[in-house]
C-alpha positions as CSV (number, residue, x, y, z in Angstrom):
1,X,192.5,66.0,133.5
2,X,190.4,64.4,130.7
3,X,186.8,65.7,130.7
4,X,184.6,63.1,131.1
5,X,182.4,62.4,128.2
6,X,178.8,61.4,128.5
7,X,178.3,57.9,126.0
8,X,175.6,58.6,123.3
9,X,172.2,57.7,124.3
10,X,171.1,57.2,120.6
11,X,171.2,53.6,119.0
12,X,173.7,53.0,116.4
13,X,172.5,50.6,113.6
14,X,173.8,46.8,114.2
15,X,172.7,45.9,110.5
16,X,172.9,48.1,106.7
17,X,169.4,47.8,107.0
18,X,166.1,48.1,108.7
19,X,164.7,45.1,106.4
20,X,168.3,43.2,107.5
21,X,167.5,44.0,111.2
22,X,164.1,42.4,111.3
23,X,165.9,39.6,109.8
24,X,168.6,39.5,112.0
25,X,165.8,39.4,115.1
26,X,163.6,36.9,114.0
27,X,167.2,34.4,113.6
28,X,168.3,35.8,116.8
29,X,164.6,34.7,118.4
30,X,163.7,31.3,116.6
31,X,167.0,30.2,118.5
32,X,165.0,29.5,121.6
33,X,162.4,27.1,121.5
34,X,160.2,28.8,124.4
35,X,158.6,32.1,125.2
36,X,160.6,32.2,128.5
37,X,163.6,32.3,126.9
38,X,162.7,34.7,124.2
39,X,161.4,36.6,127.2
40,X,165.2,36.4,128.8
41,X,166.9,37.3,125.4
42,X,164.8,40.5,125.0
43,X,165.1,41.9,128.4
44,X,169.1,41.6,128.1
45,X,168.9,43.6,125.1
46,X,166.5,45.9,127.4
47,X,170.0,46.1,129.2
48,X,172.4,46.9,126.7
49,X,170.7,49.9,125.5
50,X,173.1,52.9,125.6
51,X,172.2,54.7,129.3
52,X,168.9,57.1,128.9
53,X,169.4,60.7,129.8
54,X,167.8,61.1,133.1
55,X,166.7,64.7,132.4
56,X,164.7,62.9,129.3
57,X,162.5,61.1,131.6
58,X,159.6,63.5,131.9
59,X,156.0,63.8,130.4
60,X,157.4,65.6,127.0
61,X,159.5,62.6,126.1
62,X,157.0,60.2,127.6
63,X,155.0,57.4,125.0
64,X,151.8,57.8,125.5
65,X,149.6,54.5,125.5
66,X,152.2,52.4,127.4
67,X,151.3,50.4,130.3
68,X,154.6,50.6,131.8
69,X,156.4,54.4,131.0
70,X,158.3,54.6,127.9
71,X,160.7,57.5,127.1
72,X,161.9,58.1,123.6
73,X,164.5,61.0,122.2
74,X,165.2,61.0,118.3
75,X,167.7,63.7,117.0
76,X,168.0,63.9,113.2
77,X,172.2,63.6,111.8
78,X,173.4,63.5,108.8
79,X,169.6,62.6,107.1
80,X,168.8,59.6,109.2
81,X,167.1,59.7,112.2
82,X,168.9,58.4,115.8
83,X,166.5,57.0,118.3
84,X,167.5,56.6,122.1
85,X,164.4,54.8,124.3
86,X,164.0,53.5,127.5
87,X,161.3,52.1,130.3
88,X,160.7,51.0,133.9
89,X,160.0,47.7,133.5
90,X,162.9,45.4,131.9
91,X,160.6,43.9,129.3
92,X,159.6,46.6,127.7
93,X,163.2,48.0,127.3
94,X,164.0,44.9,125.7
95,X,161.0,45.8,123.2
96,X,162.0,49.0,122.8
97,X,165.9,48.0,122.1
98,X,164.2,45.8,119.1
99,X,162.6,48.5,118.2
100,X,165.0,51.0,118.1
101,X,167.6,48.4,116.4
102,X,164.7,48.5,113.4
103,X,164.4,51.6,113.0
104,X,167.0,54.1,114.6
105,X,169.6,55.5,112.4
106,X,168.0,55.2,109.2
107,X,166.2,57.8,106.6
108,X,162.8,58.8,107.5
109,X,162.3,57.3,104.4
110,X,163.1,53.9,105.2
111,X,161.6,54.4,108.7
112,X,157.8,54.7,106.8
113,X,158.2,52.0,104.5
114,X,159.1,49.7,106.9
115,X,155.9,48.7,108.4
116,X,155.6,47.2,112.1
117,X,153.9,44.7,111.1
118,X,157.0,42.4,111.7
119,X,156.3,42.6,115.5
120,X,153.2,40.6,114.4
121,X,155.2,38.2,111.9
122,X,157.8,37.5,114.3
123,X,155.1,36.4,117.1
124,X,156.1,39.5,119.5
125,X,152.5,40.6,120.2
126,X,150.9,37.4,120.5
127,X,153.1,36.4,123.2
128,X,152.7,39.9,125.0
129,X,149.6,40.6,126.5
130,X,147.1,43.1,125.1
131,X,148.6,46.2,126.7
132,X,152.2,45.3,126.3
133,X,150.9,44.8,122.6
134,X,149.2,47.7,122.5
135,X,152.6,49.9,124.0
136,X,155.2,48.3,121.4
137,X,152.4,49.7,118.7
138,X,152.0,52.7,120.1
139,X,155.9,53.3,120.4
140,X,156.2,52.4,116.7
141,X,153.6,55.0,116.1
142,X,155.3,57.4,118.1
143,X,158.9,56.3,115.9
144,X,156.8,56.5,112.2
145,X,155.2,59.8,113.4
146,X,159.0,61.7,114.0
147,X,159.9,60.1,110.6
148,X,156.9,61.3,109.0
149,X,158.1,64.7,110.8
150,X,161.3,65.3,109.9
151,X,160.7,64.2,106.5
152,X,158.2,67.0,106.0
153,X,160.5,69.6,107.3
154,X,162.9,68.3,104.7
């Protein structure tokens, strides 16, 4: 009898690079020529994160600043950081799988110089309302803050 393996709940980079990634969204977005659609594209991503550790769904893991609840893991390997994320409300996962596609499994490095100002330059918070806005910036906060982290412990 094969034990059963639990998947990994930590994003695995889709492109070589963070810079790539942001790239790679804003094609993947300017492909629908409404905000409804968008809206649809970045909740199924929301869906197709890997499956959130339910035991990680308490106040130590929680972002604070959200309007909906965020959770967010990161666990350092091999001198990159992993990022795993998820929320109650489908929206806001889909945020957070943008996010996390940015920025997990990179160096902490490339995690600070890659500002999140793209949310802004690919129309993301304009489009979100002030508090949704407000959560995707604080969860980028809460992402540069571990880099800034484990880069100090390093």
């Amino acid at each position: 009898m094969r034990a059963m393996t639990t998947p990994d709940p930590f994003v695995q980079p889709e492109d070589p690079t963070a810079a790539d990634a942001i790239i790679a969204i804003g094609d993947e977005l300017a492909v629908f020529d409404d905000w409804m659609d968008r809206y649809q594209y970045i909740i199924e991503l929301g869906r197709k994160l890997p499956p959130f550790p339910d035991a990680w769904a308490d106040d130590a893991h929680r972002v604070p600043g959200c309007q909906s609840r965020v959770w967010m893991e990161a666990t350092p390997r091999g001198g990159k950081l992993y990022f795993a994320g998820v929320s109650d409300a489908a929206i806001v996962s889909g945020l957070v799988a943008l996010l996390l596609r940015v920025y997990s499994g990179r160096s902490p490095e490339e995690i600070a110089e890659t500002d999140p100002v793209f949310l802004k330059d690919l129309g993301l918070l304009e489009a979100l309302s002030t508090s949704r806005g407000n959560g995707i910036a604080a969860m980028a906060r809460r992402v540069r803050n571990v880099a800034a982290q484990e880069a100090a412990r390093v």
